[in-house]
N, C-alpha and C positions, 0 to 999 in steps of 0.2 A: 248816820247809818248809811249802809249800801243803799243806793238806787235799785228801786224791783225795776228800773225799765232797761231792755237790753235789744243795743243794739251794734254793739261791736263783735259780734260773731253770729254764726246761725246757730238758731235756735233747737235746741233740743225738741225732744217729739212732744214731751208734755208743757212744752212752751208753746205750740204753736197757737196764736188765734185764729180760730173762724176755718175758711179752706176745706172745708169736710166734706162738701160734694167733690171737690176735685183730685182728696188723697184716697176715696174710698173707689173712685174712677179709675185713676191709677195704680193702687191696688191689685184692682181688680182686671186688670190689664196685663201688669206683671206676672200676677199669679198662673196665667188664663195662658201664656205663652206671646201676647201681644205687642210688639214693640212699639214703644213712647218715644215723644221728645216734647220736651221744655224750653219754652225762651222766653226771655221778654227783658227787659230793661234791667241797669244793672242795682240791686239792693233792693228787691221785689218781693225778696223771699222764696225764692228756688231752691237755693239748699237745705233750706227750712222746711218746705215741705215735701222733699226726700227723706228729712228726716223720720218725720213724720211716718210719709209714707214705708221707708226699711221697718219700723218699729213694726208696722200693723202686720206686715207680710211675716216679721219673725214671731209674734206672738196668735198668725193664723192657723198652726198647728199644722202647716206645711213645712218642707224640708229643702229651698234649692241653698245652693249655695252662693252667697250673696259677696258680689267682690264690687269698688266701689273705688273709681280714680280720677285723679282731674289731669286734663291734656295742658296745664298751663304751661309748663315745661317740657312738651313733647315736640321735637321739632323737624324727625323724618316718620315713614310708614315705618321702618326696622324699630325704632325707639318703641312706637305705639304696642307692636307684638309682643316686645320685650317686656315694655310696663304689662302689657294685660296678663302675660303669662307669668310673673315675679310676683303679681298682685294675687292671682289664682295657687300661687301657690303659697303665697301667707294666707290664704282661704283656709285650705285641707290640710295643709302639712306643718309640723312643729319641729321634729328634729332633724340631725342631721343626714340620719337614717333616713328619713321618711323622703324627704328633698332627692335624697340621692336614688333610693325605689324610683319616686315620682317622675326623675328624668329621665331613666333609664327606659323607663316603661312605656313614656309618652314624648319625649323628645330624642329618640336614637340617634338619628340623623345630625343634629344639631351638635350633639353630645356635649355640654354645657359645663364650664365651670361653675361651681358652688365655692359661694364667698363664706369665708365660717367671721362671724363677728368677733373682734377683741375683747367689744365692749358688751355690756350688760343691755345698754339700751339701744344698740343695733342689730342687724335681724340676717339671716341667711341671705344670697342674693345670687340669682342667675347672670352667669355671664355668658357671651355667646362670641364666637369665632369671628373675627374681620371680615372675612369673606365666608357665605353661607351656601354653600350647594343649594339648586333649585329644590330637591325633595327637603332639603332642610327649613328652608325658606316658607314652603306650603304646611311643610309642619309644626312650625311657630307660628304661622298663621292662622290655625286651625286650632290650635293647642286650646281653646275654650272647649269647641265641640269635642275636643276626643276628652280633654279631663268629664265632661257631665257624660259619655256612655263610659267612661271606666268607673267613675263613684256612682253613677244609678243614678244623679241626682239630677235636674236641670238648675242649669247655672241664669240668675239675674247677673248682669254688667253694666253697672252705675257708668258711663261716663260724661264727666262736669266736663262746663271751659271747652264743647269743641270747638268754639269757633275761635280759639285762639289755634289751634291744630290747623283747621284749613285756614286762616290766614298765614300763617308763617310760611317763610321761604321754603320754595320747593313742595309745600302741599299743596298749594291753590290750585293747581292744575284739574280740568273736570275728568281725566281717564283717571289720575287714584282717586278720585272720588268714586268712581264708576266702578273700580275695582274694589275699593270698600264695602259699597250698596251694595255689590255680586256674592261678595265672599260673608257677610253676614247675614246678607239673604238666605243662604246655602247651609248656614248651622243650624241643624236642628237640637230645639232642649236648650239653647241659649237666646236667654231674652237680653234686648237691648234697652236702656233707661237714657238717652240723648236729653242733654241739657246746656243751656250757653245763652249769652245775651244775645240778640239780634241787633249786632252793630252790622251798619252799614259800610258794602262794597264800594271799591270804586267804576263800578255800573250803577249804585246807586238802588242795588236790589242789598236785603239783609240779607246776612250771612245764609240764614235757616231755609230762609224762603230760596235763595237761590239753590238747595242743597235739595228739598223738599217739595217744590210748586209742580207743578203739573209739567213732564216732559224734563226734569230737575234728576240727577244722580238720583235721588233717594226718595223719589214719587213714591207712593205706597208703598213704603216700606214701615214706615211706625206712623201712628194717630199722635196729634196735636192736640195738649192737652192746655188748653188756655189758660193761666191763673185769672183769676177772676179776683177782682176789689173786697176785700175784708168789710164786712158788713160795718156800717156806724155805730149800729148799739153796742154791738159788740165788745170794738176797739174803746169807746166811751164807758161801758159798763169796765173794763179793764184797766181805763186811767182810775178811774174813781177808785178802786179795788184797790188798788195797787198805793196810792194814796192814804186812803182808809186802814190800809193795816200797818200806819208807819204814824197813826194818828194824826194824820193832815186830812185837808177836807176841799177837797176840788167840787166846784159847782158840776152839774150836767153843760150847763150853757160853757162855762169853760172846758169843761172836754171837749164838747161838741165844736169849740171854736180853734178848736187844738187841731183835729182831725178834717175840717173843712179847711182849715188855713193851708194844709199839709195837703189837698186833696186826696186824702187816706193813701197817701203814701206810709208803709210800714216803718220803711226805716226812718224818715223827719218824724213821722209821729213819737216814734219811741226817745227820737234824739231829743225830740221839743218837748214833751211831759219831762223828759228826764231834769231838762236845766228847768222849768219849774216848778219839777216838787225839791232841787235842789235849793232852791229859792225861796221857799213855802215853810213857814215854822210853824202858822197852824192852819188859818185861811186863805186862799189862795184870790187872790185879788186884781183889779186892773191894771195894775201896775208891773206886779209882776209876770202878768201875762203880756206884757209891754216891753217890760224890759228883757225876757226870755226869747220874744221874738228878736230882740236887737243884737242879742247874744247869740241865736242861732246864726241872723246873718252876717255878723262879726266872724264865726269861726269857719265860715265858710267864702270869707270874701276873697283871701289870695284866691284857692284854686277860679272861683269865677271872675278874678282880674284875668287873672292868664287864658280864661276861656275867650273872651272880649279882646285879648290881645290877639288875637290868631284870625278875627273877626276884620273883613273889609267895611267900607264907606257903608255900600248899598247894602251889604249882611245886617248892618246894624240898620241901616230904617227900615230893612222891613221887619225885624224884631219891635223895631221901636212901633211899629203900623201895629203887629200883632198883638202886642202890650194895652192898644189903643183898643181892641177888638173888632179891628177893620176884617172884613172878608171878603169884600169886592177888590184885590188887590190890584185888580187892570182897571179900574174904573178911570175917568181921565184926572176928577179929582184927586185920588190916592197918589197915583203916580208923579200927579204937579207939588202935592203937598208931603209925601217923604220921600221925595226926586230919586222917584225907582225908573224913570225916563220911558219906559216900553215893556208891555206882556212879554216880550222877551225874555228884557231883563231880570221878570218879574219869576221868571219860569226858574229861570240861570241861579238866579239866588237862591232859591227856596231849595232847588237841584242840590245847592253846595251845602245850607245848613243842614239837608237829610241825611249830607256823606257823612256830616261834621257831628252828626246824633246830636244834635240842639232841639232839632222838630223831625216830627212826625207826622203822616197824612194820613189823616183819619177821614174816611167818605167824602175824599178828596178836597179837604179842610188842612190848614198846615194848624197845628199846635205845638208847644213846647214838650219835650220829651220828661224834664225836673222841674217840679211843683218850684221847688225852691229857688233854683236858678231864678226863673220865669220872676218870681217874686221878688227877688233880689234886682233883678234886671229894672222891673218897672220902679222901684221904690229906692233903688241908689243910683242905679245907673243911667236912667232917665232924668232924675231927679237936677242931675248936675250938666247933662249932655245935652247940648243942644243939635238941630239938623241945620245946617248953616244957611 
């Protein structure tokens, strides 16, 4: 039979586990006119609990209009206006009439071609001039706020992936950021929903935080909504579940050793229940929870070859220090025995695996950023590597 565990897409809103303080926060955020932003590492479950959270806000008996894009392919400021206003207008408008009302009414300036589809499963689409007049320009820029005072409605705008938007060529710059944080500042009736992994710059600040910190383009502009860890029972009551009505029968202790192994990471959880209830015909046993471990790090070994391939001498001992669970890393011992040579050096490294999102500084502690790397690291690649 199908696998109940899923984790090759985000999950639907009656999928989500756990999270309820943090979609009923955002929620209620959105609703309220409050602008959001999300980040955190990548396969955490962020679009999972958008989903969540769009569901609650359409079933609040409220009425904005909810549009909803990812920047992974946007790669100047013109594209972005273009997507949000092509987006906004598959919101409210269906035909070809209404597209053409819509333009006329709210993009004059601009004065836009309308793409008619061939196909059945392709959709109307704004095109917009080479060269755009300054009033034109400020009017597709704005084109959110005037669409919510023409519908009466306020508008939520979902957008995923920004930090692929300011990194790409020609965004990174901090005056369009500055001019973005002004000009959405500036809409009223349009909420903002900001979400993207916090990969690291090369200043070695995240993306979010450099966008968002104190004195940052986007300082108080939207609240930071932390995901916070899916509870254990939870996650444990839902392997079991899930299990149980396929007629297999997982222990507690092997849940529980599912979900600590994974340090309640969502997506290896679901990956690693998954190959052993494939595994599982009725009991679910040592073995199998042994060899599903070997099978999760088998199916993951290339990409963390080539993660290890991109990795210097000194990057790998102090991984290899960290694996060890040293935390004096300038001590003179550490330094003599994974020949990290100097606090310097010690500084230098740790500086490069943060760009390289391997680790992260937690109350100024380095850790690994993937449960599973991390594990793979000490348990293969340790295993066979020596520090010369």
């Amino acid at each position: 039979m199908n696998s109940p565990f899923l984790f090759n897409r985000p999950l639907q809103a009656s999928e989500v586990l756990g999270r309820t303080a943090e979609a009923d926060w955002l929620a209620s955020n959105l609703l309220k006119g409050q602008h959001s932003v999300i980040w955190d590492n990548p396969k955490t479950g962020k679009s999972s609990l958008i989903n969540k959270v769009l569901m609650q806000i359409r079933k609040s008996g409220e009425d904005p209009i909810i549009c909803r894009l990812s920047c992974f392919n946007i790669r100047s400021e013109r594209s972005l206006y273009a997507t949000v206003a092509n987006s906004l207008f598959r919101c409210v408008a269906g035909t070809l009439g209404e597209w053409e009302q819509l333009a006329a009414t709210l993009l004059p300036a601009g004065n836009p071609e309308i793409s008619v589809p061939r196909l059945h499963d392709q959709g109307f689409s704004l095109f917009f001039p080479q060269e755009l007049t300054d009033e034109a320009s400020r009017e597709l820029a704005r084109f959110p706020h005037s669409l919510a005072l023409h519908m009466k409605r306020p508008v939520i705008l979902v957008i995923e992936s920004f930090h692929t938007l300011i990194q790409s060529s020609g965004i990174a710059s901090r005056p369009l950021c500055q001019r973005l944080a002004m000009l959405w500042k500036s809409m009223n009736n349009v909420t903002f929903l900001i979400s993207g992994c916090g990969s690291i710059l090369s200043s070695g600040y995240s993306v979010f935080r450099e966008l968002f910190d104190s004195r940052r383009p986007f300082h108080g502009f939207a609240e930071h909504i932390p995901l916070g860890a899916i509870e254990e029972k939870e996650f444990t009551d839902y392997i079991i579940r899930c299990f149980s009505k396929a007629g297999r029968v997982i222990s507690r202790d092997y849940a529980e050793m599912i979900y600590r192994k994974m340090e309640g990471h969502p997506y290896y959880i679901q990956y690693f229940a998954d190959i052993c209830f494939s595994n599982t015909k009725g009991y679910m046993n040592d073995a199998m929870y042994l060899n599903g471990m070997e099978e999760l790090l088998d199916i993951f070994q290339q990409p963390f070859e080539r993660i290890c391939q991109d990795l210097t001498n000194p990057q790998i001992f102090f991984l290899h220090a960290l694996t060890d669970g040293v935390e004096q890393f300038s001590s003179r011992e550490v330094l003599h025995k994974y020949l990290l040579n100097s606090s310097a050096n010690v500084y230098r490294v740790r500086d490069a695996l943060e760009k390289k999102a391997i680790i992260e500084i937690i109350r100024k502690k380095p850790r690994f950023i993937d449960p599973l790397f991390k594990l793979w690291f000490k348990e293969r690649f340790c295993q066979t590597y020596w520090l010369p």
